[in-house]
VOMAR-108424 format. One record per residue (C-alpha): residue in one letter; z, x, y. Coordinates in steps of 0.1 Angstrom, whole numbers, plus 5000, padded with zeros to 4 digits. Layout:
// residues N
aZXY
...
// end
This chain:
// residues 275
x928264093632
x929064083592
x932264073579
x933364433577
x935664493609
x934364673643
x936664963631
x935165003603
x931564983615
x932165213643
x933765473616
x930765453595
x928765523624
x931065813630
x930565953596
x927165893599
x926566153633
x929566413626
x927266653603
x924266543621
x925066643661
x924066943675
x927767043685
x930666823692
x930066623726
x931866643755
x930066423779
x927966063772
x925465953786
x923465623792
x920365653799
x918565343812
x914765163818
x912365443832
x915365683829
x914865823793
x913066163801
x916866333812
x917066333772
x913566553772
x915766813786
x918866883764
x918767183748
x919167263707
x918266863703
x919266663674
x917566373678
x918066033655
x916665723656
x918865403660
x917765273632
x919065543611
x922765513627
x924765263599
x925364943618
x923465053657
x921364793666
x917564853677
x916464873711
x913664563711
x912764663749
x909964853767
x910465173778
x913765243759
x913265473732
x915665413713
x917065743704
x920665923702
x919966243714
x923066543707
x922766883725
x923167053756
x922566983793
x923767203821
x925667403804
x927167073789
x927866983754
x926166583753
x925366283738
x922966063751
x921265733746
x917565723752
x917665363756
x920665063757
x920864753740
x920964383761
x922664073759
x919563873763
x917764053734
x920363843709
x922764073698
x926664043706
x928964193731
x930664363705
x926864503690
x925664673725
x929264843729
x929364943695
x927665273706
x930565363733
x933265293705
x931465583684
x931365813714
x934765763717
x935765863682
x933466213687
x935466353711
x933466203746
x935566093774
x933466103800
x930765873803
x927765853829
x925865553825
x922565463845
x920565143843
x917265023866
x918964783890
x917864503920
x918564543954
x919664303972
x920664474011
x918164574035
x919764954027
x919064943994
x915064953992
x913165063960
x913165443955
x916865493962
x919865583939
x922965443938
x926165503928
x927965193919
x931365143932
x932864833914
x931364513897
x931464183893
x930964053854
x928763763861
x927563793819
x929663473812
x930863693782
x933564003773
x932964253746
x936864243745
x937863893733
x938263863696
x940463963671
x943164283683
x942964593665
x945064913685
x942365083674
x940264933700
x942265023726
x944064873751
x944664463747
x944564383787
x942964723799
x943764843833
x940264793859
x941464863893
x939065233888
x936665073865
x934665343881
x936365683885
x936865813918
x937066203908
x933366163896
x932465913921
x933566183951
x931966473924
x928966283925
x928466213964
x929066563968
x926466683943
x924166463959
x925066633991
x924566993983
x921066863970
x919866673996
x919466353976
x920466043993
x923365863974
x924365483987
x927365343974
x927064983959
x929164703943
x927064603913
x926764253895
x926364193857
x923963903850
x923063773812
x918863813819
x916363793808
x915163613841
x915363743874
x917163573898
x915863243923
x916563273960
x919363033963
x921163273935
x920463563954
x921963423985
x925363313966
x925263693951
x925263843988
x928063593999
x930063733971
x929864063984
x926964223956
x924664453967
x922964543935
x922264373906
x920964413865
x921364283834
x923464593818
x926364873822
x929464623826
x929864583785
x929864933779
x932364973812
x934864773803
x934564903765
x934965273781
x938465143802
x939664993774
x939665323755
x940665523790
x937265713793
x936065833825
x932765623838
x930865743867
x928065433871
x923965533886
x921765263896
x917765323905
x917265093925
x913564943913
x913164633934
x914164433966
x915164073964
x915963943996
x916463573997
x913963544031
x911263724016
x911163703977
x908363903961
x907363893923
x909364133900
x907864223867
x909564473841
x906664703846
x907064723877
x910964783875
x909865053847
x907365213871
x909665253899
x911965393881
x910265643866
x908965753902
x912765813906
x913266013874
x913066373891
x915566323916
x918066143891
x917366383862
x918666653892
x921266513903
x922966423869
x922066763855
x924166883887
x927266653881
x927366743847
x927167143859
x930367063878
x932266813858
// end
């Protein structure tokens, strides 16, 4: 990042979308590869570019559109991402959680976050959704370290609920009352871009993971450090068990995600009708 301070930056930003949102948010959202099309839904939509946001980066990936989108969802006042930003595509810690900081200042404390995730247990085949538990930060970084401001937040942030378990038992009962089957998962947070080898898959199951990607624990532990409320979604897209190993491509993660778009898009609509 330049030299003006990650205060600064994230105020700019903040001036930036304050006249330009739809109606001041209330709930953020995350919406990951193959997952964008919940955004086709809000209602009274603002929508604006990255580009356009002072000091955002740009999504460089496939299938993320790289939009903030500001209206309403259930009944909701929201702001979602159409698309993240990665750690493998070059930018910082501090430049993919940039967006979560801005959030922050608008009002949101309650963030949903989704990504396109690996499965790595026999009960957690392609086609299913679940609803992440607890990681492990396997990144080999921290958008925390650097300089202390108190405007960041807390200096040694709390995690023992990285994942809140109001919205986590909200969430299992949503998926309940819908019919949608919701398996809980301990997620792992790897740097990317390449998926993993066999023998790292097996080290990943003896740590206790069940799922893993290349996302969500950045913006998580920005989120705790400013005492927001995360509930974590994973489609699961692919199986990697270390006996087996098949070929993963990003189109194919993309396609199976998108397969699961109507049964996500439901059940976040209906977590957000009861938050």
């Amino acid at each position: 990042m330049n030299s003006l301070s990650l205060k600064d930056k994230t105020m700019q930003a903040v001036s930036y979308l304050s006249d330009r949102l739809a109606a001041p948010p209330r709930i953020g959202l995350i919406l990951g590869t193959g997952l964008g099309t919940l955004g086709d839904k809000i209602q009274r939509a603002t929508m604006i570019n990255y580009g356009e946001i002072p000091y955002f980066p740009e999504s460089t990936v496939e299938f993320h559109a790289g939009k903030l989108i500001s209206g309403t969802l259930a009944g909701q006042a929201v702001l979602a991402m159409q698309g993240r930003f990665h750690y493998y595509e070059g930018y910082t810690m501090q430049e993919i959680t940039l967006p979560i900081r801005v959030m922050h200042q608008l009002g949101i404390r309650t963030l949903i976050i989704s990504n396109a995730a690996g499965g790595i247990r026999e009960e957690l085949s392609p086609g299913t959704l679940a609803l992440i538990n607890d990681h492990i930060n396997l990144m080999g970084d921290n958008p925390l370290i650097g300089t202390f401001d108190p405007f960041l937040g807390s200096r040694f942030p709390d995690m023992s609920e990285p994942y809140s378990v109001k919205l986590r038992h909200l969430a299992h009962k949503a998926a309940e009352d819908l019919g949608i089957k919701l398996v809980d998962s301990i997620y792992a947070a790897v740097s990317g871009p390449s998926f993993e080898t066999p023998a790292e898959i097996r080290m990943l199951r003896a740590f206790g993971i069940d799922s893993i990607g290349m996302s969500v624990v950045p913006e998580v532990l920005v989120a705790r450090q400013l005492a927001m409320d995360v509930l974590g979604l994973s489609a699961i897209t692919d199986q990697s068990l270390p006996e087996e190993m098949q070929p993963i491509s990003h189109e194919q993660v993309s396609r199976v995600a998108k397969e699961i778009t109507p049964t996500f898009n439901a059940l976040v609509e209906e977590i957000i009708k009861r938050i």
